[in-house]
N, C-alpha and C positions, 0 to 999 in steps of 0.2 A: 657560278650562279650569282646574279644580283639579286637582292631581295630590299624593298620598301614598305614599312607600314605606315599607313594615316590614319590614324579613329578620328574617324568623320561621326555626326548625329545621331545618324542612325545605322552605322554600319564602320565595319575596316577592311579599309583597303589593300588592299597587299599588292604591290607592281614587283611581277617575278619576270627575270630575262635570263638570257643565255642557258645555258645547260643545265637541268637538274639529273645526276645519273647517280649512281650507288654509291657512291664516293660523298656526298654532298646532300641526298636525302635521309641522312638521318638527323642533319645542322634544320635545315627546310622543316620535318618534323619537330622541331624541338624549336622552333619558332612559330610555327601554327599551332603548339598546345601553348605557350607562352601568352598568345591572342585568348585562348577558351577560358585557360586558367587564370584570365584576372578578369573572366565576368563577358565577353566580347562573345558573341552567339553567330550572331549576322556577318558572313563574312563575305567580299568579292576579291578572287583573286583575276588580276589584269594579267593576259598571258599576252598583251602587245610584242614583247621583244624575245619571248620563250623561244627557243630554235629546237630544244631537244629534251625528250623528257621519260626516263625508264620509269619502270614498272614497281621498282622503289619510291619514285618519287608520285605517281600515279596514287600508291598503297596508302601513302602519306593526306593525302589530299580523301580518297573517300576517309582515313580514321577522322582528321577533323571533320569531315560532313555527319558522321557516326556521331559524334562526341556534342555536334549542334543541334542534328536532327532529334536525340535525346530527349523525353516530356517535350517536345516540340517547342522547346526553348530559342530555335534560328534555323538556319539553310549557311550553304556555301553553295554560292554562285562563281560560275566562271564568265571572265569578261574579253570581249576582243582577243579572241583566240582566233588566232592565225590562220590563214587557207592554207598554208603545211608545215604541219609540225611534227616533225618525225618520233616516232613512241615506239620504245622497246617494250614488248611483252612476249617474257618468255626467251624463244632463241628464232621469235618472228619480227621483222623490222615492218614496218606499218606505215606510209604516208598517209595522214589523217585530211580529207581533203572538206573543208567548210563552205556551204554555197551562202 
């Protein structure tokens, strides 16, 4: 997993690439409460170079949108997500196809 964060103006950015799977989303969680927990509400994550992403890492991504969408304090948007990104949920593999 590569992970970048920017705090831009009015938002932080987060560029996430390669693999997020069970092994690595608990690091990816503990980075996205890092972003909440000093005040950052608004978040965009860029899935440009994302190739693969379980259901751990998935859980991870709606608690921060939980934890933003809160007194309607922000959102977590997703950006430039890929035409296929492969998602585990469960013991079902998924090609997620974007038009």
């Amino acid at each position: 997993m590569e992970l970048s964060t920017v705090d831009l103006k009015r938002c932080t950015l987060i560029r996430l690439g390669g693999r997020v799977d069970g092994s690595v989303a608990p690091d990816f969680g503990s980075k996205l409460r890092a972003v909440t927990d000093s005040g950052r509400y608004k978040i965009v994550i860029n899935m440009a170079d994302l190739a693969y992403i379980s259901s751990a890492g998935l859980r991870e991504i709606i608690s921060a949108w939980k934890t933003c969408r809160r007194w309607n304090r922000g959102d977590v948007r997703l950006a430039e997500v890929t035409p296929n990104v492969t998602v585990q949920a469960g013991s079902v593999w998924t090609v997620v196809n974007s038009h």
